[in-house]
N, C-alpha and C positions, 0 to 999 in steps of 0.2 A: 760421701753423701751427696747425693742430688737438690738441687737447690732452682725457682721456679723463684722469676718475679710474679710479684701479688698482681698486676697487670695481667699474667698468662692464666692465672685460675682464678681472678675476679674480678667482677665490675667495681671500677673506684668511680665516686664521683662526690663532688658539694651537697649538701643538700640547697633548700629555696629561699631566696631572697625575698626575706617575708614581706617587704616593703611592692614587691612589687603583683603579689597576687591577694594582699588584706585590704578588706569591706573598711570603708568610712563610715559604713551604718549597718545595722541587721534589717535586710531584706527578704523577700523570698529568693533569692539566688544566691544567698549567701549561705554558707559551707563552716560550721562550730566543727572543732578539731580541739585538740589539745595536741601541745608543743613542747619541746624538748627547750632548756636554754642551759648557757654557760654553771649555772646552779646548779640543775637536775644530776649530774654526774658526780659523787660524792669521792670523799678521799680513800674510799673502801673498793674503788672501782665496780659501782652499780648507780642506777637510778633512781633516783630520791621520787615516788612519784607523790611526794605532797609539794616538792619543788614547780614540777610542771606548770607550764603557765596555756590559758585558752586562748586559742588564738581563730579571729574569724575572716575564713576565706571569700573571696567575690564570686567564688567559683568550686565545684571540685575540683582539687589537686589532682595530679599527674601520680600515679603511683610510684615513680621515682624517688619521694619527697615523702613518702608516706615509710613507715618502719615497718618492716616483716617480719616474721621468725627466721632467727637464724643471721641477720645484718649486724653486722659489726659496727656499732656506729663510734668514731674517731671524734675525738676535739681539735682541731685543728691550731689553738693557742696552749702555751700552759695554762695549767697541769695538765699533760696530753694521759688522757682516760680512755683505753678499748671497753667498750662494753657491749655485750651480745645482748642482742635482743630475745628476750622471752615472751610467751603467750600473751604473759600480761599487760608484756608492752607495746602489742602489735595497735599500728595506727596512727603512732604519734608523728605532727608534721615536723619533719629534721630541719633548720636552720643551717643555712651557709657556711657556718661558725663551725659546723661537723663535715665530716666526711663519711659516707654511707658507703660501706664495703659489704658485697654482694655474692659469695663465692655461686662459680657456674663450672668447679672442676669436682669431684669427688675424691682427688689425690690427697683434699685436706678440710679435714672435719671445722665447722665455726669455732668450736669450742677450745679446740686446740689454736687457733690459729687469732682470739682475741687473747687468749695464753701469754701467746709466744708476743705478740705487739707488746704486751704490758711487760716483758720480761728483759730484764738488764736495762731498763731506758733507753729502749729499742728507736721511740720515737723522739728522747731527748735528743739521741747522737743525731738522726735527721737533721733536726732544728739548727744543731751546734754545725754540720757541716754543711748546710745550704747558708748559714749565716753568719755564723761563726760566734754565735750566743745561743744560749738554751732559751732566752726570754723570748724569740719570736718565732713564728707560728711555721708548719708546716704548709708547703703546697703538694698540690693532689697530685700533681706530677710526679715530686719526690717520692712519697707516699706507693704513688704505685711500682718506684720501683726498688721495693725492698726486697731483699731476698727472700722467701720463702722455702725452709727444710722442708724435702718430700720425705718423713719418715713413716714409716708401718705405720698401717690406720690403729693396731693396737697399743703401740706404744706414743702414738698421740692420743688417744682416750686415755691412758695411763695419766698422761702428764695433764690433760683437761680435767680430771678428776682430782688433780692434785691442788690446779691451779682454783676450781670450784670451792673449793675447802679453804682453801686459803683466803678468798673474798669472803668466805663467810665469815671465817675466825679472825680476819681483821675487823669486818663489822661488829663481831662481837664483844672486840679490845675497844671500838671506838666509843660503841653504847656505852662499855663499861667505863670508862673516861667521864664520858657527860653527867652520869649517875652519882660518880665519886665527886664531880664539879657542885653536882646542883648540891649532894649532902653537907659539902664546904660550904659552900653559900648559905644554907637554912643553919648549919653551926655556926657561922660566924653572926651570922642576924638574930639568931639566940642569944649568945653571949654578948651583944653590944647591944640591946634590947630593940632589933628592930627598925636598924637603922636604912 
C-alpha cells in the first residue's frame, strides 16, 4: 500500500489568534462572525452549533481562518476531534486551538480521511510520541506529517460511509444517555417530593 504524508495532499495550518484581529468595540469596520471553541466539538465527533460562540472582528478575516466545505478541522489539545466541515458549517472563524486541514490532492476524498484521523487514536499516538503523554497537545508540524493510505477512491467512500454512520449512531447513543439522565432526575424528584 502507498502511503502520502498529509503535508503532500494538504494544506495544514493553525487557525487565528483571536486576540489579535478582535474589535474592542462594534464599529463600522468591524466584521460579527461566529467561532468555533474548545466546546463546539462534541464527544460524538461533530459540532455542537448551539456551542458556538460570536466573535467580532476589527476587520475581515483572511479566508485562511474562515471554515470551507470539505476542511477538516483538528483540536489541537485533548480530546483530539477530526471533524469535516459541512454546508452548514461553512464560515465559522477557526481558533489557534484547531488545526485547519485543507486537502489540494484528489488521491484522498475529506471524508475518508477525517475517518481515518479519528481511527485507532491516530492523533492520541502523535501527542504520546512528540511528548510522551496523551494530556498534551499536537503541533502542526507533527500533524502534517502523518502518514496518509492512498487507497481506491471506492474503497474510501466505502469506509467514509461507514465512518458517517458511525458518528451518527454514537450521537444517537449519546442523546439517548442524556434522556435516560434527565428521566432519572424527574424520578427521583418525584419520589423525594421535589427536592
Amino acid at each position: 500500500m502507498t502511503y502520502k504524508k498529509l503535508s503532500d495532499i494538504a494544506e495544514v495550518q493553525s487557525g487565528l489568534v483571536l486576540s489579535r484581529k478582535e474589535a474592542k468595540f462594534d464599529s463600522k469596520q468591524s466584521v460579527k462572525y461566529m467561532r468555533l471553541n474548545l466546546r463546539s466539538i462534541n464527544d460524538g465527533g461533530s459540532i455542537s452549533e448551539e456551542s458556538l460562540d460570536r466573535y467580532l472582528a476589527n476587520e475581515k478575516l483572511e479566508e485562511q481562518f474562515i471554515s470551507s466545505k470539505d476542511d477538516i478541522i483538528v483540536r489541537l489539545f485533548p480530546p483530539f476531534r477530526p471533524v469535516l466541515i459541512t454546508e452548514s458549517l461553512i464560515g465559522l472563524v477557526v481558533p489557534s486551538q484547531f488545526a485547519i486541514i485543507r486537502l489540494r490532492s484528489d488521491d484522498v476524498i475529506p471524508e475518508f480521511l477525517g475517518c481515518y484521523l479519528s481511527h485507532r487514536n491516530i492523533l492520541e499516538g502523535l501527542a504520546i510520541r512528540e511528548s510522551g503523554q496523551a494530556s498534551s497537545g499536537i503541533k502542526i508540524s507533527t500533524l502534517s506529517r502523518v502518514e496518509i493510505p492512498l487507497l481506491p477512491l471506492d474503497r474510501q467512500k466505502t469506509i467514509a460511509a461507514y465512518g458517517e454512520m458511525h458518528i451518527k449512531r454514537k450521537q444517537l447513543y449519546l442523546d439517548l444517555i442524556q434522556q435516560y439522565d434527565l428521566k432519572m432526575d424527574a424520578v427521583i424528584n418525584r419520589a423525594i417530593g421535589g427536592i
